[in-house]
C-alpha positions in Angstrom: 53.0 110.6 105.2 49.9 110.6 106.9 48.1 111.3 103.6 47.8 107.6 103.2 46.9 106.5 106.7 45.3 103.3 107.1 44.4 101.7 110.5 42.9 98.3 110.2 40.5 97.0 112.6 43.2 94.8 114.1 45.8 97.8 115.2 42.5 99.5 117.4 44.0 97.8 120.1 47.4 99.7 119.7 46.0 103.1 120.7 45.2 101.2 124.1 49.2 101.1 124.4 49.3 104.8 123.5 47.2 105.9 125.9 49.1 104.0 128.6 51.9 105.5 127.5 50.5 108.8 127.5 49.3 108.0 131.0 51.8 106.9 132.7 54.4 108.5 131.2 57.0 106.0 130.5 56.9 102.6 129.0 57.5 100.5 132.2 54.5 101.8 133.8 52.6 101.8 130.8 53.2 98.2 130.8 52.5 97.4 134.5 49.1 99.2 134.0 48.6 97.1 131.3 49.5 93.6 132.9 51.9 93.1 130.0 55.8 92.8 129.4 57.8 96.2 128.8 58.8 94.7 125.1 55.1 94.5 124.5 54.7 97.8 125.0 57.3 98.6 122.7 56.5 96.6 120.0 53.4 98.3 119.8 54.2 101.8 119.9 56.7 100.5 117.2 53.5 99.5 115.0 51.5 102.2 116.2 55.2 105.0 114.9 54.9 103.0 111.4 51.2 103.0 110.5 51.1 107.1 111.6 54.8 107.8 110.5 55.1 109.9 113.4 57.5 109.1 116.5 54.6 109.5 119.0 56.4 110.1 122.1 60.2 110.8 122.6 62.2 109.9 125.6 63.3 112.9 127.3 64.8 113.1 130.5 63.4 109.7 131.4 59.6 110.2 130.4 58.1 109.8 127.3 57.4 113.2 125.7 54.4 113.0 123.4 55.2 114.7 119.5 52.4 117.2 119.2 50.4 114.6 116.9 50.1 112.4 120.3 49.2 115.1 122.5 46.3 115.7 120.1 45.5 112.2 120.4 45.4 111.9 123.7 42.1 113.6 125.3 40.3 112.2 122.3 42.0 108.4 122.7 40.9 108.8 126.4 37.6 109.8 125.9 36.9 107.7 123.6 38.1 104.5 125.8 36.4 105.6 128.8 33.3 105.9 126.5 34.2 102.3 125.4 34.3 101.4 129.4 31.2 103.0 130.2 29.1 101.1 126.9 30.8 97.8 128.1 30.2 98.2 131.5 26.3 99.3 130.9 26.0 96.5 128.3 27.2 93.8 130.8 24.9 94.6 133.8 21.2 95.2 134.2 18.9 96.5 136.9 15.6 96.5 136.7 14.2 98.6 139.0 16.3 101.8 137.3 16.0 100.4 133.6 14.2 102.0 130.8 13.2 99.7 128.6 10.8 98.4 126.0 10.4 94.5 124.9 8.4 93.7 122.1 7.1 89.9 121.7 5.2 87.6 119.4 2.2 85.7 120.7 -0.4 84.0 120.2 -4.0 83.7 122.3 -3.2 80.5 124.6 1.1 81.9 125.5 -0.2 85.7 125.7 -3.4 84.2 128.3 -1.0 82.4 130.2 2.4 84.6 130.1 0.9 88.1 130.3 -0.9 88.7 133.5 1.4 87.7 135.7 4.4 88.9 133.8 3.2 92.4 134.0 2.4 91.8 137.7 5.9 91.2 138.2 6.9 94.3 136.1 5.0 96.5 137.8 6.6 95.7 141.1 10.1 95.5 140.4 10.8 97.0 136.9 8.7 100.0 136.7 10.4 101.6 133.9 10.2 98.4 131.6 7.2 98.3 129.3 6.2 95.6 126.7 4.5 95.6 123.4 2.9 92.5 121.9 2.3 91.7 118.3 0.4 89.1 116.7 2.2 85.7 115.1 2.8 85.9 111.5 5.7 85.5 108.4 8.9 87.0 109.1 8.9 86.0 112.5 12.4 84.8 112.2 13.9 87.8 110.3 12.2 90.2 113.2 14.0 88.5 115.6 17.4 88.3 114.0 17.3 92.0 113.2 16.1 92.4 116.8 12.8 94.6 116.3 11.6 91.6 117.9 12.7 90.1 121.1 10.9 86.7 121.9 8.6 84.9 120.0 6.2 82.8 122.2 3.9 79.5 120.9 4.7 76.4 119.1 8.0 75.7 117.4 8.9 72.8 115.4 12.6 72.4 114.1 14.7 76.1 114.0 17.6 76.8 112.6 20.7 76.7 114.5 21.3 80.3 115.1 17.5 80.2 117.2 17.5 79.3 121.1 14.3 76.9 122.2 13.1 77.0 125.5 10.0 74.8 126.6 8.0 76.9 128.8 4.7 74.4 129.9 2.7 71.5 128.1 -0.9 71.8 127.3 -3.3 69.4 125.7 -7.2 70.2 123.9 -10.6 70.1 125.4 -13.8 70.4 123.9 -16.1 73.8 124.2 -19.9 73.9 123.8 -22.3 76.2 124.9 -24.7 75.6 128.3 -27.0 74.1 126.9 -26.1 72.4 123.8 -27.8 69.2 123.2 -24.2 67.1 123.1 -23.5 68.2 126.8 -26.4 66.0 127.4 -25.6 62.1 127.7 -22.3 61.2 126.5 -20.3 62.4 123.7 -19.2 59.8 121.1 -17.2 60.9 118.1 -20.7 60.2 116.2 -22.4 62.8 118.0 -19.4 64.9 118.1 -19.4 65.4 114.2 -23.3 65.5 113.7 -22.6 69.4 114.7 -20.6 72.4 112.7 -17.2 73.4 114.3 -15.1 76.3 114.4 -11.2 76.2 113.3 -8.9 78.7 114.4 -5.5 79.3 112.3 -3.6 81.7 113.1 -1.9 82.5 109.9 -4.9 81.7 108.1 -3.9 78.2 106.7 -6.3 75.3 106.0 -6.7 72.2 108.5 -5.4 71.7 111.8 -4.1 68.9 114.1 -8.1 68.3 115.0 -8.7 67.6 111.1 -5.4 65.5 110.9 -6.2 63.1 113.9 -9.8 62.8 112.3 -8.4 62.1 108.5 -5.9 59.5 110.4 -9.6 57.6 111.6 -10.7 58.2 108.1 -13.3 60.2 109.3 -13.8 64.9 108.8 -15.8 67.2 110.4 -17.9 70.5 109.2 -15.6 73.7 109.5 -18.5 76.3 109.4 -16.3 79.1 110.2 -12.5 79.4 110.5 -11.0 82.4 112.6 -7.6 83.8 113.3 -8.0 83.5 117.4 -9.0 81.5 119.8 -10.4 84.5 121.8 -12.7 85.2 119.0 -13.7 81.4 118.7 -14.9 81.6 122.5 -17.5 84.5 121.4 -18.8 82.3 118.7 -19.2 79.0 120.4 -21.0 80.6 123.7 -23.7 82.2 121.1 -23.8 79.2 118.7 -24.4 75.4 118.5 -20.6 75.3 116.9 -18.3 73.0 118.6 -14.8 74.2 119.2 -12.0 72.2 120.4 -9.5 74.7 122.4 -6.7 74.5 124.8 -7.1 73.4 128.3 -5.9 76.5 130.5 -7.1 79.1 127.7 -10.8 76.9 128.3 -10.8 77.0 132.0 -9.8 80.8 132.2 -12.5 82.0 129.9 -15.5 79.4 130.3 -17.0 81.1 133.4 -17.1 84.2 131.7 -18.5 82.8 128.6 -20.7 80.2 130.4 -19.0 76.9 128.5 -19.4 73.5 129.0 -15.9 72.0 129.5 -15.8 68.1 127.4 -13.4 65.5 127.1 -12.9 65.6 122.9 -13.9 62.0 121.4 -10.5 61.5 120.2 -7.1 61.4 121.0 -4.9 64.6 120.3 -1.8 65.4 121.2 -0.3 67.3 123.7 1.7 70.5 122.8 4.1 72.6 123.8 4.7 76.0 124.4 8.3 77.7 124.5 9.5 80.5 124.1 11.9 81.8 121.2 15.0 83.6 120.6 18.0 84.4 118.0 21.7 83.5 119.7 22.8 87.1 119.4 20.7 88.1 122.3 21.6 84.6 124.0 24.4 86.6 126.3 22.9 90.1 127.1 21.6 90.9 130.4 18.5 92.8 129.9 17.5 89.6 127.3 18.1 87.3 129.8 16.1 89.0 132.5 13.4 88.6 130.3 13.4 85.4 129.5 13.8 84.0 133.3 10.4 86.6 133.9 8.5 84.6 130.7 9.9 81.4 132.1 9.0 81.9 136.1 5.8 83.7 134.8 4.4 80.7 133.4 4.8 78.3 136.1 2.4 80.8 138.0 -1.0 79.2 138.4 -3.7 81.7 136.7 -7.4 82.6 138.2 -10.1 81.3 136.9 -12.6 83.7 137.8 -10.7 87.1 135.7 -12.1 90.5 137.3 -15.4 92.2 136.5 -16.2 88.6 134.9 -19.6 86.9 135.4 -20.1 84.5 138.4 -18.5 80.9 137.6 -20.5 78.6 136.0 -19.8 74.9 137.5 -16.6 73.7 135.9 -14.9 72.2 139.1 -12.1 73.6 141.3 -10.4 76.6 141.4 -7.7 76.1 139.0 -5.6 78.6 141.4 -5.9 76.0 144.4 -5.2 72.8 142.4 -2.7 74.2 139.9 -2.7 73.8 136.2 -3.0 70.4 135.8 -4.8 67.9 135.5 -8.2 68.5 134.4 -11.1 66.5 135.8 -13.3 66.0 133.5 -16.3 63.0 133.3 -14.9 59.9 131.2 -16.6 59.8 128.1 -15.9 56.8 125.4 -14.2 57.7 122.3 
């Protein structure tokens, strides 16, 4: 009786065989359609007879007649599959220039300076339809990317867990930022005069210290943290109207200090480099659109980014167009540590 039907997950694939069946009309074409053996086909609709307790189909004549539960089954069984076909085929292909899509990612100042621009240059030329949003790091980074509200995550990773892809996306390293004329871009900088002054910390998250405080607690030495602040793009603001020292990554610096009128220093002491990847959970390690993404963030920040941003101020002199020399390295005077 079908007053106790049960289908488990497993037996989905027997209504595959049914519709063949239904199809084709017979069993032997069923099966050819299929790819599979005649007995196969049998053994199924065998399975299929016991878990409905209904015959199905009846052979008449030399076709399969369906029972009138079957012929009810069939427009929706074929619906439903091509409906199956159409998600799987959608789901396995995708073109940007027709898509309508949104991505949402994490960043930070320096990835978001360096990824955006020319990310969104290359979106607006060949994926129209595909807008992104951008949200701030913070806690539950991880979650929002498992439950997929969030895409990518860009900035610094340390060790993920093993359900999180890691791809490096470029290196950077810190400089020093001081105002024109702030009495320590005069002679040279020694990590004496360097912490004479106050300095401004950016945290992200809010968090105390930073890998400036632990290279100086390493020399047994500390600095003045007048002010800390959640962005570096805020920092720049304070340091062009302040005697506050900031120390600040090197294509984030060389970007914004025409505009803020900076003085560009070697720092006094050795930091090290970083680098910046982007993130993702496995799930979306395989899907097409995901993927398309991640090749734009990766091939969007091996561009080489203006110095001189428009309806900026003209460049103060901080050497050579970063867009005719590329990223790296940065020539900057030799100053003793």
């Amino acid at each position: 009786m079908m007053n106790n039907l049960h289908i488990d997950v497993r037996d989905l694939n027997l209504f595959v065989f049914l519709d063949a069946v239904l199809s084709e009309g017979s069993n032997r074409a069923a099966a050819t359609r299929l790819g599979v053996s005649q007995s196969a086909v049998s053994h199924a609709l065998a399975r299929l007879r016991h878990r409905l307790a209904d015959p199905l189909v009846i052979p008449t004549n030399g076709r399969m007649v369906p029972t009138p539960l079957a012929e009810s089954l069939a427009p929706v069984l074929r619906s439903a599959l091509e409906q199956l076909r159409g998600a799987l085929h959608g789901a396995r292909r995708f073109d940007p220039a027709t898509a309508q899509r949104t991505f949402w990612l994490s960043s930070a100042d320096l990835a978001g300076m360096v990824v955006l621009p020319p990310l969104m240059r290359e979106l607006t030329h060949v994926a129209s339809g595909v807008s992104v949003r951008v949200r701030g790091p913070g806690e539950g980074m991880e979650e929002a990317l498992e439950r997929g509200s969030l895409d990518v995550a860009l900035g610094v990773f340390g060790d993920m867990p093993a359900a999180f892809r890691v791809q490096a996306l470029f290196q950077e390293r810190f400089i020093c930022l001081a105002r024109e004329g702030h009495p320590i871009t005069r002679g040279r900088m020694t990590l004496g005069r360097y912490l004479e002054h106050g300095h401004i910390s950016v945290s992200p998250l809010g968090r105390p210290g930073s890998m400036v405080d632990d290279a100086l607690a390493r020399l047994g030495r500390s600095r003045e943290v007048r002010v800390a602040v959640p962005h570096f793009f805020l920092a720049l603001f304070m340091v062009a109207q302040t005697d506050l020292l900031l120390i600040a990554p090197e294509r984030m610096s060389l970007l914004m200090a025409p505009a803020f009128r900076l003085k560009l220093l070697r720092p006094p002491l050795e930091l090290a480099n970083f680098t910046v990847s982007q993130l993702w959970h496995e799930r979306m390690q395989h899907d097409p659109a995901h993927a398309w993404l991640r090749k734009a963030i990766a091939d969007a920040s091996r561009q080489p980014a203006s110095t001189t941003p428009p309806g900026t101020m003209a460049p103060s002199p901080v050497g050579p167009s970063l867009e005719k020399r590329g990223p790296r390295p940065l020539r900057l005077p030799r100053q003793p540590a």
